[in-house]
C-alpha positions in Angstrom: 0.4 -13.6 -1.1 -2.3 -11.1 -0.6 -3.4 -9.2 -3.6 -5.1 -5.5 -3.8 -6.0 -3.2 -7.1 -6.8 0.0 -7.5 -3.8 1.9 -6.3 -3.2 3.1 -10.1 -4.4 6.7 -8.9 -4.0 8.9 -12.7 -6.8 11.3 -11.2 -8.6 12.5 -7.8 -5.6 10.6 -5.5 -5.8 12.7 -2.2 -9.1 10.7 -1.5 -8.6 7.6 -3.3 -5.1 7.0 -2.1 -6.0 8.3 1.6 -9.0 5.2 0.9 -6.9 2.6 -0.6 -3.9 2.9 2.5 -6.7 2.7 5.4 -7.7 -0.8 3.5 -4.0 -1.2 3.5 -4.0 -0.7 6.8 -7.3 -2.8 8.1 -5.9 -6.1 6.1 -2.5 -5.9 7.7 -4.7 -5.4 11.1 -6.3 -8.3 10.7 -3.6 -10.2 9.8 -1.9 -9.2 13.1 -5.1 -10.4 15.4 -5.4 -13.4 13.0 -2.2 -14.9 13.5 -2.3 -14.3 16.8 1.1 -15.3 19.0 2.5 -16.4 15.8 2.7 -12.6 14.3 6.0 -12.4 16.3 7.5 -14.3 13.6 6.2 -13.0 11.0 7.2 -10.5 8.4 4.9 -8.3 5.8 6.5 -6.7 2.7 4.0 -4.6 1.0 5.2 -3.8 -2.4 4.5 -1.6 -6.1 5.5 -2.9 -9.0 6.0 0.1 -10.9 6.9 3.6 -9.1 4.6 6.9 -9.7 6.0 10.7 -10.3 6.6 12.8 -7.6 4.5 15.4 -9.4 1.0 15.8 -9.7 -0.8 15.9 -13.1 -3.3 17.8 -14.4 -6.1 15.9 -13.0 -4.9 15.6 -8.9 -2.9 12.2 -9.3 0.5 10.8 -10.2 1.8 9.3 -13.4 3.9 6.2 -13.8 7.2 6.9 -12.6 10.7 5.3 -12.2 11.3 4.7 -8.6 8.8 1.9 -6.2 8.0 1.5 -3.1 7.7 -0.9 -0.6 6.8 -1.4 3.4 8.1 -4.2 6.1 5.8 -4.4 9.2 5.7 -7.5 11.4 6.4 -8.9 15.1 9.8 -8.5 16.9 
């Protein structure tokens, strides 16, 4: 288990979220080249533990919300 913060994005999320999903993306990356052959049998489920609102607030970001989300990458 791989642990990242700062996705609770209450204000200014265009640029923090747009920062915080091309980390997303880099550690995922490395993970690939790191496990090298052995990424072919590997699955990645990036998950929330609590959903945000569809709408944006007063400040530019989303409140907690009802719904989650979650991502599967990996090999074959």
């Amino acid at each position: 288990m791989i642990e990242t913060s700062g996705w609770d994005t209450h204000s200014g999320q265009q640029g923090r979220l747009a920062n915080q999903l091309r980390a997303l993306d880099a550690l995922i990356d490395a993970l690939h080249v790191g496990l090298g052959d052995d990424w072919n049998d590997t699955t990645v489920l990036a998950a929330t533990e609590f959903g945000r609102t569809a709408a944006v607030n007063g400040t530019g970001g989303t409140d907690h919300g009802t719904a989650s989300a979650a991502m599967l990458a990996g090999g074959r």
